[in-house]
Every structure is written in structure tokens, then in C-alpha cells.
N, C-alpha and C positions, 0 to 999 in steps of 0.2 A: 465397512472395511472389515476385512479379514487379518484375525491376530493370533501369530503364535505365540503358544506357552510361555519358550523360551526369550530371554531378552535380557539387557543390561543397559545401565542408566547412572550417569557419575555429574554431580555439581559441587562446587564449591562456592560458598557464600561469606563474603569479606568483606569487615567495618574497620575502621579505626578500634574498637572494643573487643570483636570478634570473630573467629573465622568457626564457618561451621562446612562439615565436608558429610555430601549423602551418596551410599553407592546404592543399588539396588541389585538382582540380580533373580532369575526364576529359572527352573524348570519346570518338567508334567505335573499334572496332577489331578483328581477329580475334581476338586474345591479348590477356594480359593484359602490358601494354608499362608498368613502372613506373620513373618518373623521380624522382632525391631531389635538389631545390641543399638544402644544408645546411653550416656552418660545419666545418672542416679537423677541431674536435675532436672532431667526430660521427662522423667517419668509422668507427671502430672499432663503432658501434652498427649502421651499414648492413643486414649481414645480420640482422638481427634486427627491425630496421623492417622490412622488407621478409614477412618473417613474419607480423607482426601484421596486414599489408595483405592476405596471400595468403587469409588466414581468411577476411577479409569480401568480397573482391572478386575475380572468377574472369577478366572481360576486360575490357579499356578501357584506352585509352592515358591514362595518370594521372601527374599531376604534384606533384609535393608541396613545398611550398617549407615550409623550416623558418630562421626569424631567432634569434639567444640576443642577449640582455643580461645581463652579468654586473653588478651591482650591490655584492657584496663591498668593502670594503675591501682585502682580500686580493687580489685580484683582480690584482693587477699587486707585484714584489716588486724591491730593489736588490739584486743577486747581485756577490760580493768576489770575485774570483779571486789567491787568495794565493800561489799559483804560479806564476801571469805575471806577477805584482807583484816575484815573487822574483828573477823570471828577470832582468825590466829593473835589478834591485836591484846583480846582480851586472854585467850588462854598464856599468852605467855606474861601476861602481868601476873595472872593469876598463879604464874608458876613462880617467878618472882617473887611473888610474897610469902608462897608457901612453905620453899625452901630457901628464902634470905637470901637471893643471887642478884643482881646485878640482869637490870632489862638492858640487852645495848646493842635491841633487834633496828635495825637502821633499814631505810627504804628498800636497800638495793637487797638487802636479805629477806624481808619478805615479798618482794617484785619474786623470787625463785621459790617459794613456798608452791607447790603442788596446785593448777589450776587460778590462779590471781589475777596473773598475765596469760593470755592463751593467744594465737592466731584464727581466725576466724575470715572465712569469706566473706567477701561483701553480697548481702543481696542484690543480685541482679534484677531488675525489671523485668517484670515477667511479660508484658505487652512487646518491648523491645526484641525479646529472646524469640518471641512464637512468630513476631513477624519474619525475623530473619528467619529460623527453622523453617517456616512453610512454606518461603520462597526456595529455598532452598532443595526441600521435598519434592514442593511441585515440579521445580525445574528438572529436577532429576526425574523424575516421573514420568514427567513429556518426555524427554531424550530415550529413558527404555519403553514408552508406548510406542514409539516411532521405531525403535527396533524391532519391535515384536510387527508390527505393520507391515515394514520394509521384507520381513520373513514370512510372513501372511503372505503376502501377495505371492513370493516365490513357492510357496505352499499352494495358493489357489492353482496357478500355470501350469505347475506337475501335476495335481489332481485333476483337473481340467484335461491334460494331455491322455494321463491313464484311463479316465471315461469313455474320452473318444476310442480308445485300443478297445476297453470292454463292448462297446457299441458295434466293432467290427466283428469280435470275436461273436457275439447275437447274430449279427446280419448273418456269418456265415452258418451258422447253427442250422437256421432257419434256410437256409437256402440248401443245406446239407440234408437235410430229414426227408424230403421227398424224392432224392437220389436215393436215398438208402430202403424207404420202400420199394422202388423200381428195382433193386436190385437185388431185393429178398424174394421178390416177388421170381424173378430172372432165373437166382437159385433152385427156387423152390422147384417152377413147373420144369427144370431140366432134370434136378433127382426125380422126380416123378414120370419124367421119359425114359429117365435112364432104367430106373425100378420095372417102370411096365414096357417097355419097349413099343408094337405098333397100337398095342387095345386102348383103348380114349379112356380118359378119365375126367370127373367131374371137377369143370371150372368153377362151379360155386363155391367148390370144394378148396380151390384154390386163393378162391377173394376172403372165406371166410379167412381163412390162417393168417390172410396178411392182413386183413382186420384186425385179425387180435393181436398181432405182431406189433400194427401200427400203432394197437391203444397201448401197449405194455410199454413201448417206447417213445411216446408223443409227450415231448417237454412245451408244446405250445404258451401253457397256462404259465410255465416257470418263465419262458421268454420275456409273454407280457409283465408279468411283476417286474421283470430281472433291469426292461427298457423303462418302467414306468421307475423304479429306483434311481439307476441313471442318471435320466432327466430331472426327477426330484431333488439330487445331491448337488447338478450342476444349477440350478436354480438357487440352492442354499448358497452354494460356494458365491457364485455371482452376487447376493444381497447381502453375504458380508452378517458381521455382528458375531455373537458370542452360540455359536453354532455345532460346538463342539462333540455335544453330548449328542445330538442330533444326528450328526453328520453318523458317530459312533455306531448308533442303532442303523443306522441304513446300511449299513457298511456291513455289519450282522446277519441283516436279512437278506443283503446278496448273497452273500455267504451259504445262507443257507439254499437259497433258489441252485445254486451254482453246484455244490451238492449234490441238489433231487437232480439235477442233470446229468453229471456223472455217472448215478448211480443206473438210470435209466440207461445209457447210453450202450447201445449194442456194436456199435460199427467203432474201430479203431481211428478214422478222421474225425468224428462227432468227441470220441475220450480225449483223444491229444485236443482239440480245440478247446475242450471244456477246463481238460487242466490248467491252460494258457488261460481261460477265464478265472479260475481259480487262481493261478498265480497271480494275475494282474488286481485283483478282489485284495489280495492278502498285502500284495504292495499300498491299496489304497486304505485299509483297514489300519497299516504301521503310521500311513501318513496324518488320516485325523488324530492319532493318538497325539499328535503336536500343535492342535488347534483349538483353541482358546473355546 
């Protein structure tokens, strides 16, 4: 299967205790660049999200936002600390006796003494938590691989489509370059009539020039490379997988065949064809930039 960069992916995972909510989201990028915001108590699960992500997604800068709702009763607990309790127990006797006063510290006055009484969460079960969390991940996860797929494919069809345009533009290259020898050739021996008018002049004379005419301007060798790229990118695109970088470099190297073509190109039908190879190169070179 063929997968674009971009994609998005949303679950939500619901108990009676908990609700846990995952977005995901990605655009381009070389690597695989993953971002987690996630609640302080998740942190201990990080490396192991990140696992589950590595399976299904190889690059794209990807973001994952994870929200929890703890629903519990438990959830939140009154914690006694009977040995700060103790501690102020003793200093205020001890102040009592030191200055003659009257101790008449009563429960509910030291229950408000600085830390005695505190709120405190409950520990959560941590097996509980990673179950629900991972279902949750994972779910999301399918839902944005299957976008990035669903985009893939519409990615393969278009590149698919542009190949074949490039493949025409060759054909007619090729079918073009032996017209343009006959024609230089046509040129040639008529300035050479017109120059000498009835005295004969030497025909060898006239093969050599368009011999070298034809080696200065013969893109044959850039053709073959230019067909064998091609059919090599539509082989990749067809078998799918994590192709991206690949695709990239071939897409380079037409680039550059397409180029030596131009550069060669002496006839005005051969340039405009070539630049239309060119252009259609530079539309397929934007489009792996979004291929996984």
C-alpha cells in the first residue's frame, strides 16, 4: 500500500472510571518526527506509545494530543499526616509550658495547621490505565493510517497519470530527432546551392556536418535512462510501502536527464516538448514530496 505523509485520526475511549480522547495529525517530512502533549501521568507510558506509532508509520512529522477524564469517585482522596500532626502536638505543649499559656489546640485547629490534612489523588492502576490508553492510540492510529492510504492511493493515480504524459512526451522526442536530422540536412545542401550555385560540391562534405550535428544533438542515451526511470518509479508506486525517499531520487534523476535534453536541443518542437517534459518532471517531483 501506498501512504501519504499527511493524515488524521481521532478516538475516544470510555469506562465507567474513564474517558481518554487521542487525536493524531501529520504533515511532510524527512523522518519520522513524533510529538506526544499528554497528561504528567502518562509520562511513564511515552516509550511505549511511541512503539506502537513506529509500527504503523515510518515518516511524517506527527502529532498526537491525548486528553484523560478521570470519572472515579476515587479519584481524588483526604490524606492525614499523623506525624506533622504530632510534631505541632508537641511544640505547642512545649510552648505552653514555656510561657504559662493555656494549650486549647482542639482537633479542628490543628486539622488547618499547614499540610496535616492535604487532598491527594488516588493512585490509579497502572495496567487499567495502559490498557485503556493503548486502545485508544491504536484505534486512532488505524483511523489516520487509513487516511494517509485513502490519500496514497489518490497519489499513486495522479503519478500514475503524469508518467504516462512523460512517456508520450519520450515517444515523441524520439520520433522527433530523425525529422530534424532530415531537415538540417535539407537546410544545409540548399545554402550550399544557393552559395555555389551550378559547380558540384562535395557530398561527404555534407554527411560529415550532419554527423556532427547529429552527435552534438542526439539525446538517445538521456531517452533510455529518462524510459528506464519511468517504468522504475511506476513499478515502485504499484508495490506500494514506505517508498518515499526513493521515489525522491528518481524523480532527481529525471530531472536531470530532462535537462541534458534541453540543453542539447537545437530545433524549437524538440525545446517546447522537452520543457513540457520538464514541467510534467517538476509536477511529479512536488507530488512524492507527499509520499510516505
Amino acid at each position: 500500500m501506498l501512504k501519504s505523509m499527511t493524515g488524521f485520526g481521532r478516538y475516544e475511549n470510555t469506562t465507567e472510571k474513564y474517558k481518554i480522547c487521542v487525536e493524531m495529525k501529520a504533515v511532510n517530512h524527512r523522518y519520522l518526527d513524533l510529538s506526544i502533549k499528554m497528561p504528567k501521568k502518562f509520562n511513564a507510558f511515552e516509550s511505549a506509545l511511541r512503539n506502537l506509532m513506529k509500527n504503523e508509520v515510518q515518516r511524517g512529522k506527527v502529532d498526537m494530543y491525548i486528553t484523560f477524564e478521570d470519572y472515579s469517585a476515587e479519584s481524588s482522596a483526604l490524606k492525614y499526616n499523623a506525624a506533622l500532626a504530632a510534631e505541632y502536638m508537641a511544640v505547642f505543649k512545649q510552648m505552653s509550658e514555656q510561657f504559662g499559656i493555656v494549650n486549647d489546640v482542639t482537633a479542628s485547629m490543628l486539622g488547618r495547621c499547614p499540610d496535616v490534612l492535604t487532598m491527594a489523588s488516588a493512585e490509579a492502576d497502572e495496567e487499567e490505565l495502559w490498557k485503556i490508553l493503548s486502545e485508544a492510540v491504536a484505534a486512532a492510529r488505524d483511523k489516520f493510517v487509513a487516511s494517509r492510504i485513502a490519500e496514497g492511493e489518490q497519489l499513486r493515480a495522479d503519478l500514475l497519470s503524469k508518467l504516462d504524459a512523460m512517456s508520450g512526451y519520450v515517444d515523441e522526442i524520439e520520433v522527433r530527432f530523425p525529422q530534424v536530422l532530415v531537415e538540417y540536412r535539407t537546410r544545409l545542401e540548399d545554402k550550399v546551392k544557393e552559395l555555389l550555385g551550378d559547380n558540384t560540391y562535395d557530398e561527404n562534405r555534407i554527411l560529415q556536418e550532419v554527423a556532427v550535428y547529429s552527435d552534438r544533438i542526439c539525446v538517445d542515451e538521456e531517452m533510455v535512462r529518462l524510459r528506464s526511470h519511468i517504468n522504475t518509479m511506476k513499478d515502485e508506486l504499484r508495490r506500494g510501502g514506505a517508498v518515499g525517499r526513493k521515489l525522491d531520487f528518481i524523480a532527481q534523476e529525471m530531472n536531470r536527464e530532462a535537462n541534458t535534453t534541453l540543453s542539447k536541443s537545437g530545433d524549437l518542437r524538440l525545446s517546447d516538448t522537452a520543457i513540457a517534459l520538464k514541467t510534467e518532471i517538476e509536477k511529479v517531483r512536488e507530488q512524492v514530496q507527499n509520499i510516505e
